[in-house]
SERO-4910 file (N, C-alpha, C, O; in steps of 0.05 Angstrom, whole numbers):
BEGIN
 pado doro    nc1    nc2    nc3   cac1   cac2   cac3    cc1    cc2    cc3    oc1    oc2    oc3
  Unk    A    298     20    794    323      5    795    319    -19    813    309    -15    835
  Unk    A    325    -41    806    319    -67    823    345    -71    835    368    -67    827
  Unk    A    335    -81    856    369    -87    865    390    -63    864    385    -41    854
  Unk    A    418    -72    878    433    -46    871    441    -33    901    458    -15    902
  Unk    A    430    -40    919    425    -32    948    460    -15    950    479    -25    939
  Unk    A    461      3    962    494     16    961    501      5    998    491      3   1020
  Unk    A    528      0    979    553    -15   1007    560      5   1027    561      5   1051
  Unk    A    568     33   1000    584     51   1014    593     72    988    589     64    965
  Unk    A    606    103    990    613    108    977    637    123    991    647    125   1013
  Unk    A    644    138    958    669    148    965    670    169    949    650    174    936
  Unk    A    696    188    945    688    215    930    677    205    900    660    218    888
  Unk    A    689    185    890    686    187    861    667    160    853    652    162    834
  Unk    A    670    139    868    655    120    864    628    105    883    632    107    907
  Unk    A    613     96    879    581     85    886    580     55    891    563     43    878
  Unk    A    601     38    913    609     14    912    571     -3    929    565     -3    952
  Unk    A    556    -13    907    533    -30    913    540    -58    902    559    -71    893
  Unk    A    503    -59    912    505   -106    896    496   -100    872    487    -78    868
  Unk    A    496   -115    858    499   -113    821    472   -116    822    460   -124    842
  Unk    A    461   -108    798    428   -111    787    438   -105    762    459    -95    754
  Unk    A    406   -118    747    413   -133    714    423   -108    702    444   -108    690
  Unk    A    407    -84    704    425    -68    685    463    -66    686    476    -54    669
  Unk    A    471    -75    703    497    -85    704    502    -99    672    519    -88    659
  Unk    A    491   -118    662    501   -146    644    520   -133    627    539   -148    623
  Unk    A    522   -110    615    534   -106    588    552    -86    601    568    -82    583
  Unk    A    561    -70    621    581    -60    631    614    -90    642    638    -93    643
  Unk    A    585   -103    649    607   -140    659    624   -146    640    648   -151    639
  Unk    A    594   -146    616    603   -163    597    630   -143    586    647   -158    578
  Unk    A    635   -120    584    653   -106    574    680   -114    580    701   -115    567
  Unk    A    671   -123    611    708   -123    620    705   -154    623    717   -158    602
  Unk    A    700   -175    631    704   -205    639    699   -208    603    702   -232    598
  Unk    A    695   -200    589    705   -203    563    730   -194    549    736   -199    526
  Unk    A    740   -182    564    763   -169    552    786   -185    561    788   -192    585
  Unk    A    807   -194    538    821   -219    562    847   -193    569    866   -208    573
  Unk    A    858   -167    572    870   -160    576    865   -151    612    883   -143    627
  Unk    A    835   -154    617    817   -155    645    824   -171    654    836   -170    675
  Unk    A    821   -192    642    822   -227    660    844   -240    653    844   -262    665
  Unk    A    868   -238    638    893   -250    641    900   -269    667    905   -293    663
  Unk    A    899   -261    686    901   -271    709    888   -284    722    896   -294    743
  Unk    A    857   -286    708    842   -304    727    835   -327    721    843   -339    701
  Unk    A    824   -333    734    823   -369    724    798   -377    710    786   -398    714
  Unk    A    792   -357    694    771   -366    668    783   -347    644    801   -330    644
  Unk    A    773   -353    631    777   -346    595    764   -317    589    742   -320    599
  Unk    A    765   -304    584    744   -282    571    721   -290    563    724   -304    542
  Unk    A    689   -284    573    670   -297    573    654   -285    549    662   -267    533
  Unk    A    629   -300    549    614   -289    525    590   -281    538    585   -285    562
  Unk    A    572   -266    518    540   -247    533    533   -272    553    528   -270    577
  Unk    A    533   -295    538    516   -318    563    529   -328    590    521   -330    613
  Unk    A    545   -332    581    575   -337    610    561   -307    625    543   -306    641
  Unk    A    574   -287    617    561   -262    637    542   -266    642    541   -266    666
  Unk    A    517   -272    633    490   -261    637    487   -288    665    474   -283    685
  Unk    A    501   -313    659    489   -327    686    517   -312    707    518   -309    732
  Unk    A    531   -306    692    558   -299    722    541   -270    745    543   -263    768
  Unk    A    526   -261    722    512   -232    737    484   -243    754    476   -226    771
  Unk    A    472   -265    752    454   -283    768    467   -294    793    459   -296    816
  Unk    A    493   -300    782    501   -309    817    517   -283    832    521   -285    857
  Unk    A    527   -259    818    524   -236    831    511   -225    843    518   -218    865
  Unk    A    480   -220    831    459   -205    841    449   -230    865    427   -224    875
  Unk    A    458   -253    875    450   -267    898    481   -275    916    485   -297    925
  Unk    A    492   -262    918    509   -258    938    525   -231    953    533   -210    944
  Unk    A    527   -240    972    532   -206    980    569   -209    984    583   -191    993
  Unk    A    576   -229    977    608   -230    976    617   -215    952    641   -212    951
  Unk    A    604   -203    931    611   -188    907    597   -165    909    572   -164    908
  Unk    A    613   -144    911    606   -112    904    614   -101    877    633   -112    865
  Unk    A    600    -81    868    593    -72    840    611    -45    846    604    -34    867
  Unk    A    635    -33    832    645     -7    833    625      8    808    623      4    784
  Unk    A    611     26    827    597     54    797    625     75    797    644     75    812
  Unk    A    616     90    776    633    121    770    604    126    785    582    116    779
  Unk    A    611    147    807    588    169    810    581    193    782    559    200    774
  Unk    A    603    200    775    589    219    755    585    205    732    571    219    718
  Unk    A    591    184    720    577    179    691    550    145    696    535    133    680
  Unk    A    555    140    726    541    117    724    554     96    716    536     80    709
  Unk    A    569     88    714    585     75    690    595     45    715    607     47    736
  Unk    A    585     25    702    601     -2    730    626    -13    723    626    -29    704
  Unk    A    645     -8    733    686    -14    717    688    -28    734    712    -30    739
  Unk    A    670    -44    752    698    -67    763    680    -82    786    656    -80    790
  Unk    A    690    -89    792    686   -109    826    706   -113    846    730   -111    839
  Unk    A    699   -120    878    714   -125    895    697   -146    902    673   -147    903
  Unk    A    714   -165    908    708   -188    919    716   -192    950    740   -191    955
  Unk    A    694   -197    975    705   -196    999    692   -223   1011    672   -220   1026
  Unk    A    705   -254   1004    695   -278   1011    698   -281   1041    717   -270   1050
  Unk    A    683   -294   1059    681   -304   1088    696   -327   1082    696   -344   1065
  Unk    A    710   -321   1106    731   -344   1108    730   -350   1149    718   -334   1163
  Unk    A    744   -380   1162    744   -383   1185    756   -361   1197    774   -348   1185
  Unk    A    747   -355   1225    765   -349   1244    765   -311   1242    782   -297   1252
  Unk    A    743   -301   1228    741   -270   1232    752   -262   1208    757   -238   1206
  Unk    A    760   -281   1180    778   -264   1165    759   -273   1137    741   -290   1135
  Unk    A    773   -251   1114    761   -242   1095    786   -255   1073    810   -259   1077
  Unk    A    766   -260   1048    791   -259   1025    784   -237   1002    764   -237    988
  Unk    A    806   -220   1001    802   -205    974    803   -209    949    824   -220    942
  Unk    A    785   -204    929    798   -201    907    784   -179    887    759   -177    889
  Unk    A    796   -165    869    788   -150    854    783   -152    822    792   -174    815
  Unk    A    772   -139    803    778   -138    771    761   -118    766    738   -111    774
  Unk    A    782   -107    745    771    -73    741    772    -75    720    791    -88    713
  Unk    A    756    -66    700    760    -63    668    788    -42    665    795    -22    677
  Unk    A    799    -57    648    822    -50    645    831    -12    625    852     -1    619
  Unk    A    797     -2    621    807     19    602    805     29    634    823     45    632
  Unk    A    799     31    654    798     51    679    817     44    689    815     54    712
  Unk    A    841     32    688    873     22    697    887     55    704    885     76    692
  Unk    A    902     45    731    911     70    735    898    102    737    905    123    728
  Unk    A    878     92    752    848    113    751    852    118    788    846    138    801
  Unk    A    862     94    796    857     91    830    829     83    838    822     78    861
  Unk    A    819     83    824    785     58    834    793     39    854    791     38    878
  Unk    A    804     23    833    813      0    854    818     10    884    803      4    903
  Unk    A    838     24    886    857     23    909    822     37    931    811     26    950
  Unk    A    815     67    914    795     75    933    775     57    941    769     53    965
  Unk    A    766     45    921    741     23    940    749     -2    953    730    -14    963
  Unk    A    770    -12    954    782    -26    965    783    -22    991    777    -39   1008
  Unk    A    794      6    995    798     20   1022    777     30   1037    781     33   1061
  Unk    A    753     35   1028    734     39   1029    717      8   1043    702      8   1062
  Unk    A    723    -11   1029    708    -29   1035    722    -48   1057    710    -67   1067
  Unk    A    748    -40   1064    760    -64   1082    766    -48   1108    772    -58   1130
  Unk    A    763    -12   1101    762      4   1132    734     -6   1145    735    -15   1168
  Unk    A    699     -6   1126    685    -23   1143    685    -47   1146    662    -53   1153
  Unk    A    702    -69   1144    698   -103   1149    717    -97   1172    716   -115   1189
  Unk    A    739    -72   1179    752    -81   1202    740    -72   1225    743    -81   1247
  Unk    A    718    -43   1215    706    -34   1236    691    -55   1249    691    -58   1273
  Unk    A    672    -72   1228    651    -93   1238    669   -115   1246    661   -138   1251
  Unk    A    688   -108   1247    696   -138   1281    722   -156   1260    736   -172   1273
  Unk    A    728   -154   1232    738   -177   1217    762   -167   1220    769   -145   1214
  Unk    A    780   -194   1233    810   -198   1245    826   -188   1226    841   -169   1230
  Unk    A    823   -206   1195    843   -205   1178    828   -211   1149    807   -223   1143
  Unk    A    847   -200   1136    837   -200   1103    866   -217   1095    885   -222   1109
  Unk    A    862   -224   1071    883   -239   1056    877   -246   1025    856   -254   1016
  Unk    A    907   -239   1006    888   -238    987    911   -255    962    935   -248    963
  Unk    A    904   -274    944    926   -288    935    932   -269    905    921   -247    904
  Unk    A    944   -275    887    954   -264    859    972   -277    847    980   -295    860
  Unk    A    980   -276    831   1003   -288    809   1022   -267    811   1014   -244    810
  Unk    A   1054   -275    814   1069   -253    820   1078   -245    796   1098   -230    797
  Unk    A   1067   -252    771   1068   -240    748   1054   -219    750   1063   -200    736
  Unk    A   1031   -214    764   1006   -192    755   1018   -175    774   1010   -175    797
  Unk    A   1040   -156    763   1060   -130    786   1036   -116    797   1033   -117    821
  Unk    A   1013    -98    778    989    -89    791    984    -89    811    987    -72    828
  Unk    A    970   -126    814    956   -132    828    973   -130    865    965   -125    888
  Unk    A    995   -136    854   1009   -141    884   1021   -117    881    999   -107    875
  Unk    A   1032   -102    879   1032    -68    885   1010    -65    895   1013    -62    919
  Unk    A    990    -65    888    955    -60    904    953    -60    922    946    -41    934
  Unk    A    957    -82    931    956    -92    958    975    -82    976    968    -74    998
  Unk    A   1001    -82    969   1024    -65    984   1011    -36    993   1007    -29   1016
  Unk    A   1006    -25    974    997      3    974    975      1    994    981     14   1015
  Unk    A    949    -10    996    935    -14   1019    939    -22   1043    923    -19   1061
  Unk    A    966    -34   1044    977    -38   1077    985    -66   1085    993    -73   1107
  Unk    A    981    -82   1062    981   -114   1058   1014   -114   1066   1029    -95   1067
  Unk    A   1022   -149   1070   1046   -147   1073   1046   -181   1057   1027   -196   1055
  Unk    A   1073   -185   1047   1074   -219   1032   1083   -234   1053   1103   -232   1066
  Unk    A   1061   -253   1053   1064   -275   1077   1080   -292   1067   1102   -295   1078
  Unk    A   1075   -304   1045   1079   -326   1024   1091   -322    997   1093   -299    988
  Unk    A   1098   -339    984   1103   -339    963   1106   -375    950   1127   -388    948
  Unk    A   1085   -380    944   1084   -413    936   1090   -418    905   1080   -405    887
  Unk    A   1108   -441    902   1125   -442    881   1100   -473    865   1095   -496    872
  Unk    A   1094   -459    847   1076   -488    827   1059   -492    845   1062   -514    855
  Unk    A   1045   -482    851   1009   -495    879   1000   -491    859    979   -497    871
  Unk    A    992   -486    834    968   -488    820    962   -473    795    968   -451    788
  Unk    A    946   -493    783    946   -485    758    906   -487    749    888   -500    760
  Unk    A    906   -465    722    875   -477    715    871   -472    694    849   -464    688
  Unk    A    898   -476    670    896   -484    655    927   -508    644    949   -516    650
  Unk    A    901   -510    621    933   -544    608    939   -535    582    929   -521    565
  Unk    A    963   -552    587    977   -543    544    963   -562    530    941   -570    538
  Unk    A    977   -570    505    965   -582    489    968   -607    495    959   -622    477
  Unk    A    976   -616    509    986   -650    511    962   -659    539    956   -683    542
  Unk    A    952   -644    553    940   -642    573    956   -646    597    953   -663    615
  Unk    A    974   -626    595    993   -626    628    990   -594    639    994   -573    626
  Unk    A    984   -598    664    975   -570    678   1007   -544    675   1032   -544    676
  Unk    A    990   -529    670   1008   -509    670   1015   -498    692    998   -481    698
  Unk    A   1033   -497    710   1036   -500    734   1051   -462    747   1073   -452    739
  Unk    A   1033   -451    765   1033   -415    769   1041   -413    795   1030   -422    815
  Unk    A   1061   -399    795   1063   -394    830   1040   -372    833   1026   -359    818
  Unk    A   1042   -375    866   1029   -355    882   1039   -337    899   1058   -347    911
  Unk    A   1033   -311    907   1036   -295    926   1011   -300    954    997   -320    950
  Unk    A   1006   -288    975   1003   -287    985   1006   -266   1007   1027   -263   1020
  Unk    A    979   -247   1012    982   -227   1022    960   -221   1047    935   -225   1046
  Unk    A    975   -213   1067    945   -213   1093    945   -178   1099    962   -164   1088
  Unk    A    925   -164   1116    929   -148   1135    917   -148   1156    898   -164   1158
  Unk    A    926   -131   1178    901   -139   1202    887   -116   1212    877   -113   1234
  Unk    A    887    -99   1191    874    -75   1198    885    -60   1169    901    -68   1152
  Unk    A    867    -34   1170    876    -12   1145    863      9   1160    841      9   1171
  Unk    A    884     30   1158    882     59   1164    870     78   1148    869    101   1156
***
């Protein structure tokens, strides 16, 4: 197995850095647009994945969620370096493992060690459309700092005028 080095685990899942046998578990869910609704790309194709899994397997800001018992890779946590001691979250889980609690476990898993290793604060943005996503974060101990009305858009209608998305905004400064 190349690559793959493990972050950490937990009862049910094997949170490491991605290696190529990853491509076609990726491609499953960042292809699926009921996965990526929310994010700010399109549902990709084998080639979009295959370079998105090249700049995975060279950064250590993206962790790989396994199933321990079937092997199986459903998702990612994203934990970006940001100024001043703090972290930004973000997640995407293939959507047939929804309501499984992956998420929430390796999440918790992964931000009890960034507070042990010294990091002040996490913070993590969403669309307050995606209820999920911000329940998530509640549930982990997050609190809403913010809530920004039209900051941003990344995609346009047909006339070429931005489609304009609020934001949430969520920090913690520790998790239990």
């Amino acid at each position: 197995m190349a690559g793959g080095a493990v972050i950490a685990e937990t009862e049910r899942l094997i949170l490491r850095r991605y290696r190529e046998e990853d491509l076609y578990d990726l491609l499953e869910y960042l292809s699926d647009e009921k996965t990526v609704e929310f994010e700010p790309y399109k549902p990709m194709t084998l080639e979009e994945v295959r370079e998105n899994l090249r700049w995975r397997m060279g950064t250590k800001e993206m962790t790989a969620v396994q199933l321990k018992d079937t092997g199986k890779m459903i998702g990612n946590v994203y934990l970006g370096k940001r100024e001043f001691h703090a972290l930004e979250l973000g997640y995407v889980f293939n959507s047939k493992h929804w309501g499984s609690g992956y998420a929430r476990e390796s999440c918790q898993a992964l931000l009890r060690r960034a507070f042990a290793d010294g990091i002040h604060r996490v913070y993590a943005e969403c669309d307050p459309a995606n209820t999920r996503s911000w329940k998530l974060l509640e549930a982990l101990g997050f609190r809403r700092e913010a809530h920004f009305i039209q900051n941003v858009y990344f995609w346009k209608d047909a006339d070429g005028k931005p489609i304009w998305k609020d934001t949430y905004v969520y920090a913690a400064l520790g998790i239990t």
